[in-house]
C-alpha positions in Angstrom: 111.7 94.8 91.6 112.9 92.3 89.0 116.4 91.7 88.5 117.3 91.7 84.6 121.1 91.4 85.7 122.8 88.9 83.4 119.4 88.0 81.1 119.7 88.0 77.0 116.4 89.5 75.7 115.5 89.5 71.5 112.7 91.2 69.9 109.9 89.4 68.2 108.1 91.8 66.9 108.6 95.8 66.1 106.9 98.7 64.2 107.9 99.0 60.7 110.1 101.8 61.2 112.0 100.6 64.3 115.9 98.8 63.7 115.9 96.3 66.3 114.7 92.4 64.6 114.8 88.6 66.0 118.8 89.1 64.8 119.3 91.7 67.1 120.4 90.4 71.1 120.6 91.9 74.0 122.8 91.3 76.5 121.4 93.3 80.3 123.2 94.1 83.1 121.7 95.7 86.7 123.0 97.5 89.9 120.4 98.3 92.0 118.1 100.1 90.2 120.2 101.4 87.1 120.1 99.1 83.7 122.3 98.7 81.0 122.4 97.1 77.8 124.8 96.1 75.2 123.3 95.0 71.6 123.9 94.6 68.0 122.8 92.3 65.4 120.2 92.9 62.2 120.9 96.4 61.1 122.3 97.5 64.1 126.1 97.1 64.0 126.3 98.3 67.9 124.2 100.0 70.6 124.0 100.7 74.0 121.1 101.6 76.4 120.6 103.2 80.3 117.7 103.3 82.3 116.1 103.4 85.7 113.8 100.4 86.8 111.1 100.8 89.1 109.2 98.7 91.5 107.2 97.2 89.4 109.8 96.3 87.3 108.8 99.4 84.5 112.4 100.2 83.0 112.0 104.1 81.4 115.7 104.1 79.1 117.4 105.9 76.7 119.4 104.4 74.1 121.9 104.9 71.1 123.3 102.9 68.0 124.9 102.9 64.9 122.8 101.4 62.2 124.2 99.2 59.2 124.1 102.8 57.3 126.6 104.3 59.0 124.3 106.2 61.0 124.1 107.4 64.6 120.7 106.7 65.8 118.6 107.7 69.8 116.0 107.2 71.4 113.8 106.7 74.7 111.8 103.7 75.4 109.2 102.8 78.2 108.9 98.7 78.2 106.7 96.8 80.8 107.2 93.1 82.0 104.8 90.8 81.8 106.0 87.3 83.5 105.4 84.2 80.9 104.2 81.0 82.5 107.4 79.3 82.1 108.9 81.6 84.2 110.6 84.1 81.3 110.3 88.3 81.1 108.8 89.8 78.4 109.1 93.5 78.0 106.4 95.6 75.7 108.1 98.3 74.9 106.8 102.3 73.9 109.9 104.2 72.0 110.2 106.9 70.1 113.1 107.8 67.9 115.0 111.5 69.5 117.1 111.5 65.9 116.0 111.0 62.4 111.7 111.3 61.6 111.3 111.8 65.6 108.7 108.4 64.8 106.9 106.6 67.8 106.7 102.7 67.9 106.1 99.7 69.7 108.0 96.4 69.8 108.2 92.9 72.2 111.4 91.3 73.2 111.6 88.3 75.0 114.1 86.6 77.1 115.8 83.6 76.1 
């Protein structure tokens, strides 16, 4: 299992209709196999995320946030590591927006 415990991540790329942007960090923290994420930045004045990581290091989440609207926005995400050669985690993720247009998306983040 891969330990994301204490690692900043930041998107590099997203779908069009997707909040997160290279402004937006996150901050994850791990117990056993249970995730969690603070973030904000970009249009997302603050969000959270929880989720289960499996063996492989597969982390299936669900997440929240309020937007620079004023609005309350979910989701659920499916993101898969890939290990960089200089030793770094990046995560392509699969979400898809519970609230709002119910949209589907894909986006990278990288760790820093």
């Amino acid at each position: 299992m891969i330990d994301y415990n204490n690692k900043i991540f930041r998107p590099v790329s997203n779908s069009e209709n997707g909040e997160t942007s290279n402004e937006t960090i996150f901050l994850y923290k791990q117990m056993g196999n249970i995730l969690t994420s603070e973030y904000s930045g970009g249009k997302i004045v603050k969000g959270h995320l929880i989720g289960l990581v499996d063996e492989n290091g597969e982390i299936n989440m669900k997440y929240h946030q309020v937007n620079d609207k004023g609005e309350l926005m979910t989701g659920i995400c499916t993101s898969k590591p890939e290990i960089l050669t200089n030793g770094k985690i990046r995560l392509h993720e699969s979400w898809e927006w519970t609230s709002g247009d119910k949209s589907k998306g894909q986006s990278i983040i990288e760790e820093q």
